[in-house]
C-alpha positions in Angstrom: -23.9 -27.9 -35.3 -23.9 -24.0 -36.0 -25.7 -23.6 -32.8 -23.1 -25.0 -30.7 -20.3 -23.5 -32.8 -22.0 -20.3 -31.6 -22.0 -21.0 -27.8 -17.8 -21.8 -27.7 -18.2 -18.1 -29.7 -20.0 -16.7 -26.5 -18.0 -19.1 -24.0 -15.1 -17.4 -25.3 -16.1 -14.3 -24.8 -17.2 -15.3 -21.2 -14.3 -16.8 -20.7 -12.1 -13.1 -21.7 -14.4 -11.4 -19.2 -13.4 -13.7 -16.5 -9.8 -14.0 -17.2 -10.3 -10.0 -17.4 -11.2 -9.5 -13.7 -10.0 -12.6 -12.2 -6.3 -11.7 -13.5 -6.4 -8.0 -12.3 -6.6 -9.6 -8.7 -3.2 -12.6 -9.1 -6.1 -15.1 -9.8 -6.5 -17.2 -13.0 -10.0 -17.9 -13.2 -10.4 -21.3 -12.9 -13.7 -20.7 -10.8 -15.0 -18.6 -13.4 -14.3 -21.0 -16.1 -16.8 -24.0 -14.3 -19.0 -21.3 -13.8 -19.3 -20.5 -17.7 -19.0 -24.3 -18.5 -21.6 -25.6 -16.2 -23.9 -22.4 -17.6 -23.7 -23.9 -21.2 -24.0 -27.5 -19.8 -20.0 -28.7 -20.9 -19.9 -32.6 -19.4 -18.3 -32.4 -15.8 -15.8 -34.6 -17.2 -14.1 -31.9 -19.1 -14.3 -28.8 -16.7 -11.9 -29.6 -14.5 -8.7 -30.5 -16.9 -10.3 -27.4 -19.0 -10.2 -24.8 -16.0 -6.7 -25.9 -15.1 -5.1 -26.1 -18.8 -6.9 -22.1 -18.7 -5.2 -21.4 -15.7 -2.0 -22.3 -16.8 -2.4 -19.9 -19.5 -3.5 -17.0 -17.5 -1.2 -17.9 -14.8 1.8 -17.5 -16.9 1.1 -14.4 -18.3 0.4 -12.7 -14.9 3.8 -14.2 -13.7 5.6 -12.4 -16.1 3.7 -9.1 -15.2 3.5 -9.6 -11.4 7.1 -10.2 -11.4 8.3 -7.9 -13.6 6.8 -5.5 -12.0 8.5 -6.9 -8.1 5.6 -7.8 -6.8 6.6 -11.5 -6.2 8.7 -12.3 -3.3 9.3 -16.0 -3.4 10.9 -16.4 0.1 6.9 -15.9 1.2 5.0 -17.9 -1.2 7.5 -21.1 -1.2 6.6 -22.7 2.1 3.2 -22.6 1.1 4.0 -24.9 -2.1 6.3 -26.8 -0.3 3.2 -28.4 0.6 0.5 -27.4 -1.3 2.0 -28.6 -4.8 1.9 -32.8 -3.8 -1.3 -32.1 -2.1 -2.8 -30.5 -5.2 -1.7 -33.4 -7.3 -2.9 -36.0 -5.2 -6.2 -34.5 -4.3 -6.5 -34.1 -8.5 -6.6 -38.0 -8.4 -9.6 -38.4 -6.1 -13.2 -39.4 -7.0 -14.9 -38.1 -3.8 -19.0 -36.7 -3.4 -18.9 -32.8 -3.9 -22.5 -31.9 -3.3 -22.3 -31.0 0.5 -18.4 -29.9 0.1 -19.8 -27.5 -2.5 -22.5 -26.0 -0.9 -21.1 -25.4 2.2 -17.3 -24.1 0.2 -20.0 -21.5 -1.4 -21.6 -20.1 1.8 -18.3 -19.8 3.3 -17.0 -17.5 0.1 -20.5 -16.1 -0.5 -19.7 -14.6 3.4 -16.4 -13.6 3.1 -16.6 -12.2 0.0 -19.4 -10.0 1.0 -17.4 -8.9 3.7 -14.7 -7.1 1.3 -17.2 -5.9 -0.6 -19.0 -3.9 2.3 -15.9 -3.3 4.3 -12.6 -0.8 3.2 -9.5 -1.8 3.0 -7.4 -2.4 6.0 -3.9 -2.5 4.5 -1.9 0.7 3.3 1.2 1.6 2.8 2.1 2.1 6.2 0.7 -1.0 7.6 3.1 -3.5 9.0 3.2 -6.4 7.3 4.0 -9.8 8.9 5.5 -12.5 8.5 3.9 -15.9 7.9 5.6 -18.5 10.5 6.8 -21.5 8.8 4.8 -24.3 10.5 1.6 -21.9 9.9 2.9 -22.0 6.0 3.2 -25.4 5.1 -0.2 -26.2 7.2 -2.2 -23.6 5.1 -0.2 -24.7 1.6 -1.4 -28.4 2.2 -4.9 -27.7 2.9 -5.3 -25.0 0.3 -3.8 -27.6 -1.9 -6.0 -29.8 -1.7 -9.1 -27.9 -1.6 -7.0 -27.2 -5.3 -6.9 -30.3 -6.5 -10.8 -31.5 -5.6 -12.4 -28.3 -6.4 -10.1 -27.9 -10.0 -8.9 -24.7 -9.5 -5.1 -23.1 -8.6 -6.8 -22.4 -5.1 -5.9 -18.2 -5.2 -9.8 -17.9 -4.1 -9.0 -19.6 -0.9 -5.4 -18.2 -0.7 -5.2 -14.0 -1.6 -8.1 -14.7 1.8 -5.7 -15.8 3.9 -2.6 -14.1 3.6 -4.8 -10.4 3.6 -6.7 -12.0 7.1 -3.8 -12.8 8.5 -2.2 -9.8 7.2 0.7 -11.8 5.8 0.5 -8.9 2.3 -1.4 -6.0 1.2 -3.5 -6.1 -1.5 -1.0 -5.6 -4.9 1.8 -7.8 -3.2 -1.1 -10.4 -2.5 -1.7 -10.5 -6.3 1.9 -11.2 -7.0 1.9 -14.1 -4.5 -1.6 -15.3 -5.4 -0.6 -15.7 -9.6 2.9 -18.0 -8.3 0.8 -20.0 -6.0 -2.0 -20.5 -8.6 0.1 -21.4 -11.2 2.3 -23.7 -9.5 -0.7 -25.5 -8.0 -2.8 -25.8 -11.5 0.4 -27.9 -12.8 0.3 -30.1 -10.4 -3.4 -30.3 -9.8 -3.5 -31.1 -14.0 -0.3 -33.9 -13.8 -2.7 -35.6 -11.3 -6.2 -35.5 -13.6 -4.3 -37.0 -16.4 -2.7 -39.6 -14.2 -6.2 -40.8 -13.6 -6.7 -40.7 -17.1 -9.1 -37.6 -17.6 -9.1 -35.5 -20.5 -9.9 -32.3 -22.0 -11.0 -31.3 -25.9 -7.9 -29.6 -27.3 -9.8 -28.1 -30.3 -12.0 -25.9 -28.3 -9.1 -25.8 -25.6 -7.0 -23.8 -28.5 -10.4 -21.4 -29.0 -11.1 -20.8 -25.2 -6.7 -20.2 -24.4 -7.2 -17.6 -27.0 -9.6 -15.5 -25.2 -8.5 -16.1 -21.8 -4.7 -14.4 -22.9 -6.4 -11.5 -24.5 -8.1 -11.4 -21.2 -5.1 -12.1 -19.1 -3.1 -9.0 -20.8 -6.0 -6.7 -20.5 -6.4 -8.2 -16.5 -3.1 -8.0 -15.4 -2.1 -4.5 -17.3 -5.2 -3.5 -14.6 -3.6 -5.3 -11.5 -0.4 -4.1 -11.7 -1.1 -0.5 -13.0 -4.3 0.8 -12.4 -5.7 -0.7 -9.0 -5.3 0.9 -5.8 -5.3 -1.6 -2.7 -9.0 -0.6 -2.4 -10.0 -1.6 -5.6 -8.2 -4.7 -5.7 -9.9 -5.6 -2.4 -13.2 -4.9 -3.8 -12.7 -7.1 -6.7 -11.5 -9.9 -5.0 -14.7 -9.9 -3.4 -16.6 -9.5 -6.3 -14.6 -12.6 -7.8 -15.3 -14.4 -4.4 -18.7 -13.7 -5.0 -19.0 -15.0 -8.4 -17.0 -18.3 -7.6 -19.5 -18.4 -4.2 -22.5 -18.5 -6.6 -21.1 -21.2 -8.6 -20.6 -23.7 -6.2 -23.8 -23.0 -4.6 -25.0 -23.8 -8.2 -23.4 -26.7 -9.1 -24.1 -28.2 -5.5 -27.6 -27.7 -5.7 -27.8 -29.4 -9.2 -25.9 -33.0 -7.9 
């Protein structure tokens, strides 16, 4: 019993590592999260409503800092949710085969997260930014969505990619959209997992929120303040990376 008392000790820990660079970048971590759980073999049944409950935490937190500090412009982020919220929720509720969905999800982030990592950043200050057509929105909200809801995470890994592609945000602004759109998503996501009756262990729920806000503070105090638009950029692909590895991982072990 004291030897898994000690592992939530170093999950935790884990846990305010990821929440640490995930947050400095508008994500929540819910990638990182699975990572550590799978690592320390928590039952599959409990890492998705986990990650989610985590992200709300983190979420909320970056929120209030990302807003406060007007990078959140919710005229661009709410067509995506328009669609990507019910699809979230539904996609929550499905019991589908992840093996291949996984592995090929991780070579697809493993690439394009390498690609920030060995290429500079393209947006500055003086780089027009445009606007995301409306159709093009509610199409990428849905599909993000529900890549949310099956994979268990707010879906900002598949999102803050998109909108810097398609040069819909620079990096900082991307960060602000990124924390509304996971945060929204991991509500919904979570409202479906415990319509089809999953569940997650509040004790060690409590221990884990605990290190993921110390985390978040830390994160987000980085995101908002510190980063340049380089920086973020290379540690969005370091957290695309990380989240790359994971599913690789956890496909190859179905």
């Amino acid at each position: 019993m004291e030897a898994v008392q000690i592992d939530h000790l170093v999950m935790a820990f884990l846990f305010f590592v990821v929440a640490v660079v995930y947050s400095s970048v508008g994500h929540a971590g819910a990638s990182g999260y699975s990572a550590v759980m799978a690592l320390f073999n928590i039952a599959p049944v409990l890492m998705r409503p986990t990650s989610l409950m985590l992200n709300l935490v983190v979420g909320s937190i970056g929120l209030y800092r990302f807003q406060k500090a007007g990078l959140i412009n919710l005229k661009v982020v709410g067509p995506f949710l328009i669609t990507s919220m019910p699809s979230a929720y539904w996609a929550a509720q499905l019991n589908v085969e992840k093996k291949y969905f996984y592995l090929a999800l991780g070579l697809v982030l493993l690439f394009s997260g390498s690609k920030l990592l060995i290429s500079r950043s393209t947006k500055s200050e003086y780089t027009p930014i445009k606007k995301a057509p409306l159709f093009t929105s509610f199409f990428w909200g849905g599909v993000i969505g529900f890549l949310s809801g099956v994979t268990g995470t707010g879906g900002a890994i598949f999102f803050t990619p998109l909108i810097l592609k398609m040069n819909w945000a620079d990096p900082k602004n991307a960060a602000g959209l990124s924390v509304v759109f996971v945060l929204a998503n991991s509500i919904f996501a979570l409202a479906g997992i415990i319509k089809s009756s999953q569940f997650f262990e509040i004790r060690l729920s409590a221990l884990w929120a605990v290190a993921v806000i110390l985390g978040a503070v830390v994160g987000t105090h980085f995101g908002v303040f510190k980063f340049s638009n380089n920086i973020i950029q290379k540690v969005l692909g370091v957290v695309m990376v990380i989240a790359a590895v994971k599913l690789l991982i956890l496909g190859l072990n179905f």
